[in-house]
C-alpha positions, 0 to 999 in steps of 0.5 A: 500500500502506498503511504500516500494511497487515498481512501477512495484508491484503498476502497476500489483496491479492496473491491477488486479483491472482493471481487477476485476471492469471492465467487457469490459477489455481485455488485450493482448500482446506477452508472458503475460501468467504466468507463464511469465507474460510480458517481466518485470513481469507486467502482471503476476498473470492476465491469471491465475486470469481473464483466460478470460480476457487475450490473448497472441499473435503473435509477430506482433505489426502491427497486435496486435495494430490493433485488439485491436483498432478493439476490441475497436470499437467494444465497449471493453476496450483493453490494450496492452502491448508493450514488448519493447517500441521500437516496437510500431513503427511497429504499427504506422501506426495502431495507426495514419491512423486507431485508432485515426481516427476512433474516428470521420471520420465517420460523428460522435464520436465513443468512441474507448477506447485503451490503449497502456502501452509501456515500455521505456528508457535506463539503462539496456544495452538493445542497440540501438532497445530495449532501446529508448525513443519515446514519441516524435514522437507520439506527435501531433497525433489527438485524441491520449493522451500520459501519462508517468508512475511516482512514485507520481501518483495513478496509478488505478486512471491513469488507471481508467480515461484512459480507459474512455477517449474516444479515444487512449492513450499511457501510456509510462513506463520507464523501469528503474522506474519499479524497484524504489519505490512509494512515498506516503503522500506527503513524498520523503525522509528528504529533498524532499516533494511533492503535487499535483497542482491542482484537477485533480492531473496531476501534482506533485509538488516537493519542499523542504522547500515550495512549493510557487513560487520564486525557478527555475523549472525543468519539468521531466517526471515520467522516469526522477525522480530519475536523477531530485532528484540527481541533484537537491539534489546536486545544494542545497548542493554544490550550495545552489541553490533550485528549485522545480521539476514539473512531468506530468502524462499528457504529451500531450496535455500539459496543461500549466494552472496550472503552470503559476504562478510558471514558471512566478516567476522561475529565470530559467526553465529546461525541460528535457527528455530522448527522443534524440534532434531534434523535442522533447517533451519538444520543445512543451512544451516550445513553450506553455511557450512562448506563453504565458509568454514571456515578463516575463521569466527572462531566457531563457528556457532550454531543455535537452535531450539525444544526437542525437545518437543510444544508445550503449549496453555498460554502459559506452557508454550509459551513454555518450549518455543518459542524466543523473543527471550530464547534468541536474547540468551542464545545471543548473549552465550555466542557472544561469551564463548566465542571460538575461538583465531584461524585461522592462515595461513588463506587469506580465499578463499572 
């Protein structure tokens, strides 16, 4: 892999991979024939390499969604490809009365392996139907897992597994990411480092002298990296504030195992997303972190999102809309300006 290899490039190349190992892939979408190749040139090279493999379509998600989940019971691997992201609404219903349920409302379990890549996010002056983010509202579905794109993750690997999980998935994709580079061997730049947390490798660990307990955390998806790492470069240097950034690959479920021991020990937590407010992601998130440290977070958790507003196709409206590396730095500042008084006889079990 190339140290300048970008995410976009790493994507085809784990594609192509899939294609060439796995004889039940089929990947369809709208416009993924070359020399097009998808909307963000993700899909190029695949027709021409694996012409069998690879099908455009109409310009229907409804119908797209559906026979790709029809496909997947019929024991194949499909993987759709969204043009924007912003369309899958127009397949939710496929995806939430039809191939999440038909994993188990037949008497038994039927594996059906569908995966949906949805690119997401604002940034490009796309305007109010072509730059959301949804995640949020594919939260909570039975049987439908949703992962997020990162710079940290092998994305083969994230694929790989997908594919064998049994029942849907959706991969979310910011779009702004497909242009940014891979980070690799656990180097970011002088400052930043970054590990894994634990075996499976569902979340990276961003840190930057040491990635032990003690700093405050901020929980960013794959999207939100590069806006994290300013903010966060920025704290330190005008701030002297240091705090380790958290990215899942896994978004839901959310497993708050792992991270126990760093939240219990963060002087103040930040989950932030790029989906607007009002019944958010990270609200889910944080309801996990309450559950089970509420008698030892010595802040209140802060969630930070876009506004409750469509997205604008000029720049400069957008950015007042869409959360940016500014809104992180403030809602930083005014956690550590406002500290609760400290827990008392409080168990540190958890």
């Amino acid at each position: 892999m190339s140290e300048q290899q970008r995410v976009s490039e790493a994507l085809n190349r784990a594609l192509h991979t899939i294609a060439a190992t796995k004889a039940d892939v089929i990947f369809l979408g709208e416009d993924i024939l070359d020399p097009y190749g998808g909307a963000f040139k993700v899909s190029r090279g695949l027709s021409t390499q694996f012409p069998g493999s690879v099908f455009t379509t109409p310009i229907s998600e409804q119908a797209l969604i559906g026979v790709a989940a029809g496909l997947a019971l019929s024991g194949n691997k499909p993987i759709v490809e969204i043009m924007f992201g912003d369309f899958i609404a127009l397949a939710f219903d496929q995806i939430l009365n039809f191939a999440t349920k038909s994993v188990s409302m037949y008497g038994s379990a039927l594996p059906l392996n569908l995966l949906v890549r949805c690119p997401v996010g604002a940034g490009r002056g796309y305007g109010p139907t072509h730059s959301q983010s949804l995640q949020k509202h594919f939260v909570g579905i039975p049987n439908l897992a949703l992962y997020e794109l990162s710079p940290f993750h092998d994305i083969s690997k994230l694929l790989h597994h997908l594919l064998e999980l049994g029942h849907p998935s959706i991969l979310f994709e910011d779009k702004v990411l497909y242009t940014q580079r891979v980070y690799r061997d656990g180097v970011i730049d002088d400052i930043f480092s970054y590990k894994f947390i634990e075996s499976a490798n569902d979340f990276a660990q961003v840190y930057i002298d040491n990635p032990s307990p003690g700093p405050s955390v901020i929980i960013s998806p794959g999207g939100l990296v590069s806006r994290s790492l300013n903010a966060a470069r920025i704290l330190l240097i005008e701030d002297g504030l240091d705090n380790h950034i958290i990215v899942p690959s896994r978004l839901y479920p959310f497993d708050i195992e792992p991270l126990l021991e760093l939240l219990a020990d963060a002087p103040s937590i930040l989950i932030v997303e790029e989906g607007t407010s009002g019944g958010t992601w990270g609200s889910d998130v944080a309801q996990r972190i309450y559950e089970r440290l509420w008698g030892v977070l010595k802040r209140p958790l802060q969630l930070i999102s876009s506004r409750d507003s469509i997205i604008p196709s000029a720049p400069h409206l957008e950015k007042n809309i869409v959360i940016q590396h500014g809104d992180i730095i403030q809602r930083f500042r005014q956690a550590h300006t406002n500290a609760l008084p400290p827990h008392n006889d409080v168990s540190r079990r958890y």
